[in-house]
N, C-alpha and C positions, 0 to 999 in steps of 0.2 A: 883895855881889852883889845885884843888881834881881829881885824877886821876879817870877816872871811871871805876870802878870795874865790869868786861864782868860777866853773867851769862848763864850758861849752861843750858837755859830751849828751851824746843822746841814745836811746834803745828803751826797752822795756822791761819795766821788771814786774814780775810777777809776786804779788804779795798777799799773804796771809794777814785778812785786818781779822782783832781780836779786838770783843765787844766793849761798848765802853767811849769807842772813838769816831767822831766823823770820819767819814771820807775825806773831808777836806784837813783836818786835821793830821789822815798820818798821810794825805798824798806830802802836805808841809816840812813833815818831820822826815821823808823820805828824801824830799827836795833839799834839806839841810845836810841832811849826810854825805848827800853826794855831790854839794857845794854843785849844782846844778842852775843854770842861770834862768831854767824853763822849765814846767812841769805840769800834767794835766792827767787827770784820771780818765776811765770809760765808762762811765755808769756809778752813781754811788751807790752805797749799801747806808741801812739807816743805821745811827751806834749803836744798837742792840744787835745788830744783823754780826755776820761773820764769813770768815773766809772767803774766797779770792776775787782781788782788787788789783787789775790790769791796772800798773800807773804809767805812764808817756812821760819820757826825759826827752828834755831839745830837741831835736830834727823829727824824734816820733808823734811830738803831738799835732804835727798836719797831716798823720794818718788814725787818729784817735777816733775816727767817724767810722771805721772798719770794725772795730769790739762794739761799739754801741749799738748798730746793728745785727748782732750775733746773736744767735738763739744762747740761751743759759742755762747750765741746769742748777733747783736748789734741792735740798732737804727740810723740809719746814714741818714745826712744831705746831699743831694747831689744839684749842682749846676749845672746847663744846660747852655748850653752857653759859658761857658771860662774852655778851656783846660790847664792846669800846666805839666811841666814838669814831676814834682813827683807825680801827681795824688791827688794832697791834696791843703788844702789853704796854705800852706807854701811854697807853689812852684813858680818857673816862671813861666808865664802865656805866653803861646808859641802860641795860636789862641784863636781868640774869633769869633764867628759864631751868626745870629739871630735864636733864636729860636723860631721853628714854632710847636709845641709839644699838644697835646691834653691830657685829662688822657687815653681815650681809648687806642691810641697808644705808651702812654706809660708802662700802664698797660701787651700790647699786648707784649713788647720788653721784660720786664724785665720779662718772662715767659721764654726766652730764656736762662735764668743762672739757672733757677730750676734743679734739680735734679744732675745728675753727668754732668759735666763739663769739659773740658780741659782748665784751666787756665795758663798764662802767669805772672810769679812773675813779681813785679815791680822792676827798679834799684834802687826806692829811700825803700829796704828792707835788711835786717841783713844776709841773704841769702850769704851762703860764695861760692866766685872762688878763685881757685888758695891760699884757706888761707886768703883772704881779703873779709871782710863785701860787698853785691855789691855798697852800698850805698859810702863808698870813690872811686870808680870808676865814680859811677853818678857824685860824687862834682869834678871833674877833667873832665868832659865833656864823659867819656867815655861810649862806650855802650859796654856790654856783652851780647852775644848771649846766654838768656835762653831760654831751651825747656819746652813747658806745661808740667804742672803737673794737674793727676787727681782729684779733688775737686770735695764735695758734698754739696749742699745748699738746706737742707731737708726744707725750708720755706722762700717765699718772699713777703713780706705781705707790699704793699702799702697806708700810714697811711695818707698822706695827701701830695696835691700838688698845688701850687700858679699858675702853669706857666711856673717858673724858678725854683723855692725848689722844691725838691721830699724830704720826707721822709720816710724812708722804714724799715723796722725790719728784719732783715734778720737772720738766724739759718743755721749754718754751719760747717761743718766739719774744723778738723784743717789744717791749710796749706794754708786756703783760707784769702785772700785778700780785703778787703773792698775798697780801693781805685781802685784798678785792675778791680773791678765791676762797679766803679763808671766811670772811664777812659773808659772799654770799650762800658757800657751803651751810652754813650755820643757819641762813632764814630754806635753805630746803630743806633740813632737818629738821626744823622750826622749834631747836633749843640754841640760837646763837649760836657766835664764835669766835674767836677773835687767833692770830698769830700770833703763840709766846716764842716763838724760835725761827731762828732765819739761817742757815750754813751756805753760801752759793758756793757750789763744787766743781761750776764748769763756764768760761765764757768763750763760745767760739773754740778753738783748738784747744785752751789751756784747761790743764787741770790744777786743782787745790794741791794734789800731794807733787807738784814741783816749786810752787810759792815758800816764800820765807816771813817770819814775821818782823815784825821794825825792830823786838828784843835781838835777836838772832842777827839781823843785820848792824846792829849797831855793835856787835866781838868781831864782826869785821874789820881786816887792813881795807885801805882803799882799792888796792888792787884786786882783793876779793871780791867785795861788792863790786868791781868795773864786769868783773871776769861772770859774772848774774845775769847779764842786759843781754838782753836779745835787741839783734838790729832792726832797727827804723822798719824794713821791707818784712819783717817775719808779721807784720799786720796785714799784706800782701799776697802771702802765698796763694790765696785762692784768684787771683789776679792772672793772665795768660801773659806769659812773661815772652820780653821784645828784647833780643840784645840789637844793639847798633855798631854801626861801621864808626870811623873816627869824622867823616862830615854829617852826619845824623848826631853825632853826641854832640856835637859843634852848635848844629842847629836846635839841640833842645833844652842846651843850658843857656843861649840866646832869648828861648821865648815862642820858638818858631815851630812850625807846625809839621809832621812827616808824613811822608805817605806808605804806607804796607799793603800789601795785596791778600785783601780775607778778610779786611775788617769787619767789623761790623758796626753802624750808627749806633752812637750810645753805649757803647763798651767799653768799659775802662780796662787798662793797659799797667804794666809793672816794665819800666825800662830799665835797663842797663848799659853802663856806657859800655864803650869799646874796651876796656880795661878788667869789666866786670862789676864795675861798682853799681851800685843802686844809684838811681837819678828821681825816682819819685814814681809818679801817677800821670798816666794820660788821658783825655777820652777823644775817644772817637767822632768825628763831629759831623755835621749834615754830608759834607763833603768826601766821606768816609778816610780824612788823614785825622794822625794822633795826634793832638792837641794838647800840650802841659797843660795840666789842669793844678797840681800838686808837685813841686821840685823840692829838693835838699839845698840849702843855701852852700851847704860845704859839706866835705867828709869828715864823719867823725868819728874817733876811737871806735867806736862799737858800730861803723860799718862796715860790712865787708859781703864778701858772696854769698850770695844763695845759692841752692838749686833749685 
């Protein structure tokens, strides 16, 4: 068997995960095809969830903390009537309630998650106690006492509803919980509910309908799939971008620190060398000069200019 030969390219590709699979699973099978020596997602999606799944090749996954942070939008399926454990169709079903639900009232409930929030993480979530994911606590029956966290849900847009299906579009801050919505939707209605559907359509800039799925990718040549990757710095853009002279680039792929006039403490920075190339992330430090915080060890195939 041909050993495969890892490549040191990096950028971002946008992907369409189809349910069924970890996150970790196709960021793998992504990492494979692109004989990639590096690779890291932004957020996972649970395998029943779907649609787009920001993964980070080489030099982009020391800007991976930029999509994780990003508000999202999803599309979610939710069911009235039978409550789960986990909040999801993968759970135990712990009550089941008749539902006696109208759109007006329901319309009138879910007004109540708008805006800022105090949410409740769920146990069946990645969220660590003590060092352990809570989710192996949940599979051992246990509960931990989490305290809300503030959460934003700048849109809750109801798309259509049977009775028993709500579908709803929701636009939200990161940290927030789809199924936690959907769980406690269910105890104000006071017939349960649980999430049988999950589509994320939006994270940060990207949209779904420019993602590819891992089938579609894989009738690609290699040059194909290269020619997909947005560069390292497109996780960046909202960053106020520094170009530099040739002794400022000198000095920041040394380590060292610059001075600009206008900074501001605690502002992070997007530099460019004197050539044009992406150099990483700076911040701004007590002293008000830019500080690498985040560099590109090398240029790679899929860097190049921004604007």
């Amino acid at each position: 068997m041909n050993k495969i030969v890892r490549r040191a390219i990096s950028g971002v590709l946008l992907l369409d995960k189809v349910a069924g699979f970890t996150s970790n699973a196709a960021l793998q099978k992504a990492k494979w095809l692109y004989r990639a020596q590096k690779a890291g997602h932004t957020g996972t999606l649970d395998p029943f969830a779907t649609g787009l799944l920001p993964l980070c090749l080489g030099e982009a996954t020391k800007f991976s903390q930029f999509l994780l942070d990003a508000d999202k939008v999803y599309r979610a399926e939710i069911r009235l009537g039978v409550r789960t454990d986990s909040g999801d169709l993968d759970g135990v079903v712990i009550a089941q309630r008749p539902v006696d639900v109208d759109e007006a009232a329901l319309r009138q409930a879910l007004l109540r998650f708008l805006g800022e929030i105090d949410q409740v993480p769920p146990m069946h979530s990645a969220l660590k106690h003590a060092g352990r994911p809570l989710y192996e606590y949940a599979r051992q029956g246990i509960e931990i006492d989490r305290p809300a966290r503030r959460v934003t849900v700048f849109d809750l847009e109801l798309e259509s509803f049977d009775g028993v299906m709500a579908r709803v579009r929701v636009h939200s801050s990161k940290g927030f919980y789809v199924r936690s919505l959907a769980d406690d939707l269910g105890e104000v209605l006071g017939c349960g509910a649980h999430l049988s559907g999950l589509d994320r359509l939006k994270v940060g800039p990207y949209h779904l309908e420019d993602a590819i799925t891992l089938e579609s990718l894989a009738e690609l040549g290699e040059a194909e799939r290269d020619a997909l990757l947005l560069p390292a710095d497109n996780l960046t853009l909202d960053l106020p971008r520094i170009d530099l002279d040739l002794e400022a680039t000198w000095q920041v792929n040394h380590g060292q620190s610059i001075w600009r006039a206008g900074l501001h403490v605690g502002e992070l920075l997007r530099l460019y060398a004197s050539d044009g190339r992406f150099l990483g992330v700076a911040l701004v430090d007590e002293e008000g000069r830019a500080s690498p915080k985040r560099l590109l060890a090398s240029e790679s195939i899929t860097d190049h200019r921004a604007s």
